[in-house]
N, C-alpha and C positions, 0 to 999 in steps of 0.2 A: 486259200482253201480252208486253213481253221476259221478265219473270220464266216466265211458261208455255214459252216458247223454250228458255229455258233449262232449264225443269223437263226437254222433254221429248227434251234434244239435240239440237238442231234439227243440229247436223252432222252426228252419227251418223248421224241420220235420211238427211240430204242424202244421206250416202255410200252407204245402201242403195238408195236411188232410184237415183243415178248407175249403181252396179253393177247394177241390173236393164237399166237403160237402154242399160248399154254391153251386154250379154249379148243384147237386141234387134236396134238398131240398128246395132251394130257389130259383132256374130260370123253371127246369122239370115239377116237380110234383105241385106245383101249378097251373100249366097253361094246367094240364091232359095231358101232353104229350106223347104218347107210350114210354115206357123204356123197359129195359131190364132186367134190374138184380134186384132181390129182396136185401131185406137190409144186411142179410148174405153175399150174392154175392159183392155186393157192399163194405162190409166190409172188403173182400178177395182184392179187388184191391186198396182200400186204403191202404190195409196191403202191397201188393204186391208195391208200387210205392213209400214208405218210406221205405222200406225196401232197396230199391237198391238203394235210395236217402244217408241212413244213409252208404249202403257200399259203395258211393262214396266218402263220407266226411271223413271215416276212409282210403283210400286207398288214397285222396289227404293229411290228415297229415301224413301217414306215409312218402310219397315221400315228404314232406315239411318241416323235420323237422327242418333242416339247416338253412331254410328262417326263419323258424316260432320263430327259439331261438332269432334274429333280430329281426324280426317286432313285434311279441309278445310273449316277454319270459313268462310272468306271465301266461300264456293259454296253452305253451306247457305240451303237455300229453302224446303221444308216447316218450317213452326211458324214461319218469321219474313218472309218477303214476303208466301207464300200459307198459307191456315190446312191444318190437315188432313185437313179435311172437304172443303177445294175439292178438293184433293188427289184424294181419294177418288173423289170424283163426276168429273173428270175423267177417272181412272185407269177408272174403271167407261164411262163414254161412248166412250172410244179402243174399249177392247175390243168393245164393243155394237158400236158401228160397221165394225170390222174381220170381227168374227166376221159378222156380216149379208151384207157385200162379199163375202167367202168364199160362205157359203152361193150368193150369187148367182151368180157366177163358176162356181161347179163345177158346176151346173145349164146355165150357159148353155155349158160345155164338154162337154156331156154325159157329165162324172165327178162322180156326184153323191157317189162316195166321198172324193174331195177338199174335201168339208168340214170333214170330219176333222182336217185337216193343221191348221185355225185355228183350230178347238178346243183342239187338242191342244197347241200353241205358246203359247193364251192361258193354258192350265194350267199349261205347266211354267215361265211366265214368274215366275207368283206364286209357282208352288212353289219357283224359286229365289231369288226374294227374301225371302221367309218362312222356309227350311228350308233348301235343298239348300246356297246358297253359306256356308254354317256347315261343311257337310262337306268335309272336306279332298280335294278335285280334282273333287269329283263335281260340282260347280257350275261351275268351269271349263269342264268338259267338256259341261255339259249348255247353257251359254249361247256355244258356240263350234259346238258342232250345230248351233243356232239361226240362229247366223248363216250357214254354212253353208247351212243349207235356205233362207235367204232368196235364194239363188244359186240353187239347185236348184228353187226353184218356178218361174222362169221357164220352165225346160226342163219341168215337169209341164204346164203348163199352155198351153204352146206347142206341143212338140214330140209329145207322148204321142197326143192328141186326133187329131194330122194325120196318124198312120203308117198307112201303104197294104202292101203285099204289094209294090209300084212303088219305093218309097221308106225303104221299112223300114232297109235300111244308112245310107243319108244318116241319116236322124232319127238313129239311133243313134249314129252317129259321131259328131255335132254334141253327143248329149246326154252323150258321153263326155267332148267337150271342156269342158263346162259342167262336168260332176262332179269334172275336174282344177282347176279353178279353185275349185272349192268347196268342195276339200281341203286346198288353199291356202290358203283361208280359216281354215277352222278351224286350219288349225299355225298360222298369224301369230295369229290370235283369241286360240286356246289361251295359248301364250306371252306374250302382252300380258297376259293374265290373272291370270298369274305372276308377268310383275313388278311389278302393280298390287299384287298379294295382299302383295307384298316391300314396295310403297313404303308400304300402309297396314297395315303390321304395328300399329304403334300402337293404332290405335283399334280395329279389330280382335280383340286381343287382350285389354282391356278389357270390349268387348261379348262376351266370352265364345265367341267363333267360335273353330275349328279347321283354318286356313288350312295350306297345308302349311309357309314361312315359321314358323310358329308350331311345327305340329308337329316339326318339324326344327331352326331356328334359322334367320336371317337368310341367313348365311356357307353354308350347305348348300342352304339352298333356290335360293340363285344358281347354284352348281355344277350343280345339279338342271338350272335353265331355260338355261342355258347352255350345257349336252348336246344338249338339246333343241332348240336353234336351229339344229343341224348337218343336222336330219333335212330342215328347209324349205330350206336351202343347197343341201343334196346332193341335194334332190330335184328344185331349178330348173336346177344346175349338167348333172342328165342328161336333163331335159327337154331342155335348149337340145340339147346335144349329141347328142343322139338323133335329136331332129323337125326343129330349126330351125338346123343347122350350116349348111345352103348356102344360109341368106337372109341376108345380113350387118347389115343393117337393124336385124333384128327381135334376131337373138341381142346384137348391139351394146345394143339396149336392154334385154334382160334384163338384162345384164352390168352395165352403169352403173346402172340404177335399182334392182335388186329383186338382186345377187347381194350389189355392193360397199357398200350399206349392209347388207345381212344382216352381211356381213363385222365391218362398223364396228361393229355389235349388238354384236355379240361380241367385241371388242375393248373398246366401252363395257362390256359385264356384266364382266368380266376388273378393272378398274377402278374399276366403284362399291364405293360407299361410306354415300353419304349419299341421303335417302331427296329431294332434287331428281336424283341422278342417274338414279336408276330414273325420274323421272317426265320427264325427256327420254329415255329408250330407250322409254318406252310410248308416246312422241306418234312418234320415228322408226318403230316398228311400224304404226301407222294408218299411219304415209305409204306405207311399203314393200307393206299392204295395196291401197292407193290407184294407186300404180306397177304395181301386177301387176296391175289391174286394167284401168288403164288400155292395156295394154299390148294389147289388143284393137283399139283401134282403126289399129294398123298396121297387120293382118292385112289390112284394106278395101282398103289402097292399096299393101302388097307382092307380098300373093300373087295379087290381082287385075291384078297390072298385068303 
């Protein structure tokens, strides 16, 4: 059982839940905003977006497992806890399951074109683990959408359903604030992707991939994600100061959690060297994901009070 835990990141998983959760319970229903799915329902689409979350993460080990005995032998787990046929059949039962939830869900939202959406996620999940993350950024960018939309199905499937001619700005506005946050996603996503690509140049580059690290060199591809960490700094430093300068709460916590480690980010990329440096600036990215995430649930008890 832990080995499947860990086949299927049972953290990552955790975090997508939590970010659905806090997008609920912490930005929606405080602020009475028409929703759609009750807490069952809602429970089915959590279920349904870890579900095909977990059978990507088995479908990218099993096509990884050459790279994986390189960059991290002590973590491989396809071919030596579990076989690759369990693999499989798990990897195929997430999906079944996820895609079926979908289906149900978008019926009982009456958007039965929102099936689509978990179709079309369980597709690109394989086709990044078989093909796409070989290509240099294309995979990046396509498993940083993904997580992305796991932010943005909340607001489909909530907000979309409930809009009236009455309420039409509210919904929109709320699902604007949902699409900032899920841009947000993707720049920290993207970048973690970057300097994961950096820390497993290694193996990587044996398995015959085309990571941008690769295509450029170590020393270049840093410089590259380095730039890049400027765009989610400057884009939290003029959120604060735009929307949330006269609540001192809330911009205090961007500042401390989600500006001055961004900061640190980049004072860490400035400085590595060795391929454990990269792999503490990708766990401070999760966190800094985690903090901006979290940072939702102030909203309940500042600008309500």
């Amino acid at each position: 059982m832990l080995n499947i835990l860990l086949l299927i990141r049972w953290k990552n998983l955790f975090m997508i839940a939590l970010m659905q959760l806090l997008i609920k319970y912490a930005l929606l229903e405080p602020f009475g905003v028409a929703i759609t799915l009750n807490g069952f329902g809602f429970f089915l689409l959590i279920l349904a977006t870890v579900s095909l979350a977990a059978g990507g993460n088995i479908i990218n080990d099993i096509f990884d497992q050459d790279t994986d005995t390189v960059n991290k032998p002590k973590k491989v787990i396809v071919g030596k806890s579990l076989s690759e046929k369990t693999a499989y059949s798990l990897f195929i039962g997430f999906n079944v399951l996820g895609v079926l939830i979908g289906f149900y869900l978008s019926h009982l939202v009456g958007r039965s074109g929102f099936f689509a959406l978990f179709v079309v996620v369980s597709g690109l999940l394989y086709l990044y683990a078989s093909y796409l993350k070989q290509i240099i950024l294309i995979g990046n960018i396509v498993i940083s959408v993904l997580v992305a939309l796991s932010i943005i199905m909340v607001g489909l499937f909530e907000l979309l359903p409930a809009i009236t001619p009455q309420n039409q700005e509210t919904q929109l506005t709320f699902f604007k604030i949902i699409l900032d946050y899920a841009l947000f996603a993707f720049c920290i996503n993207f970048i973690r992707e970057m300097v994961k690509d950096i820390e497993d140049i290694d193996g990587d580059y044996k398995a015959g991939m085309n990571t941008l690290p690769i295509a450029i060199g170590r020393s270049r591809a840093t410089q590259v994600t380095l730039a890049l960490t400027f765009i989610p700094l400057a884009a939290v430093i003029y959120y604060v100061v735009t929307y949330l300068y006269h609540n001192l709460w809330i911009a205090s916590y961007f500042l401390l959690f989600v500006v001055a480690p961004l900061i640190y980010v980049i004072i860490r990329l400035f400085q590595a060297k060795l391929k454990a440096d990269y792999h503490i600036i990708s766990n401070l990215l999760k966190l800094i994901m985690l903090f901006g995430m979290l940072s939702l649930l102030i909203y309940k008890y500042k600008l309500l009070a």
